[in-house]
C-alpha positions in Angstrom: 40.7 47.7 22.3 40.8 50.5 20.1 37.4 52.3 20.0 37.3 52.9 16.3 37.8 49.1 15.7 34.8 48.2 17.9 32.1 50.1 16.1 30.5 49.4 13.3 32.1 50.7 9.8 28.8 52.0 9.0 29.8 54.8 11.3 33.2 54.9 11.3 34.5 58.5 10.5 37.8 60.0 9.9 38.8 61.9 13.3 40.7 64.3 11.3 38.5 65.0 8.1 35.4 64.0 9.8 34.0 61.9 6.3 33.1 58.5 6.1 35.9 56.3 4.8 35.6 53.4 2.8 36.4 50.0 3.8 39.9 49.5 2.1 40.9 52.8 3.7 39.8 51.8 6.9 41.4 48.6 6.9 44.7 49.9 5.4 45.3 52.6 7.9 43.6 52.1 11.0 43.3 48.3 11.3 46.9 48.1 9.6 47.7 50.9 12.3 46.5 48.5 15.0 47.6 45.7 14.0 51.6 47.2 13.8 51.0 48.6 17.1 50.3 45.6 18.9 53.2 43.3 17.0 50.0 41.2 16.1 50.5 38.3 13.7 46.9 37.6 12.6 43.9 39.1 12.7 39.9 39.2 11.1 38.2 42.2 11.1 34.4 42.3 9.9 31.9 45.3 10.2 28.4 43.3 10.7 27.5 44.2 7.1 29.6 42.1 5.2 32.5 43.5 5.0 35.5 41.5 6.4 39.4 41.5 6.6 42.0 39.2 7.2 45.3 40.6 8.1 48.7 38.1 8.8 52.3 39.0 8.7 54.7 37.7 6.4 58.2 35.9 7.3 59.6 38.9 6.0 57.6 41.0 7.7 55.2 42.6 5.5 51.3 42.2 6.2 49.4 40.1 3.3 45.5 42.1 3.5 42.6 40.2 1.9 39.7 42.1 2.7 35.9 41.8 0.7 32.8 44.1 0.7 29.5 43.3 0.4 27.1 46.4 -1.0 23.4 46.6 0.6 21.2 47.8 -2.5 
């Protein structure tokens, strides 16, 4: 499995940029990334913090996202 999926958002950084991304931007590039690369046709993503995503392809094969995000004040 992809190494970037299996640890936890919290320290997830982009390889290129080297900041933190936020969950939507995680989950529409590297889990959507993922998810095209291994002609998956659901999957659920969550962080361990409350942040989750559901991913499924479409008959017409386009990917419904529903993700959430929970903040820790």
């Amino acid at each position: 499995m992809n190494q970037e999926l299996t640890q936890s958002f919290e320290n997830f950084t982009d390889e290129k940029s080297g900041k933190r991304v936020n969950w939507p931007a995680f989950v529409e590039s590297e889990v959507v990334n993922f998810f095209n690369a291994h002609n998956l046709e659901r999957i659920t993503v969550e962080d361990g913090r409350g942040n989750k995503a559901k991913l499924s392809r479409q008959k017409d094969s386009e990917i419904k996202v529903d993700y959430s995000s929970t903040v820790i004040i």
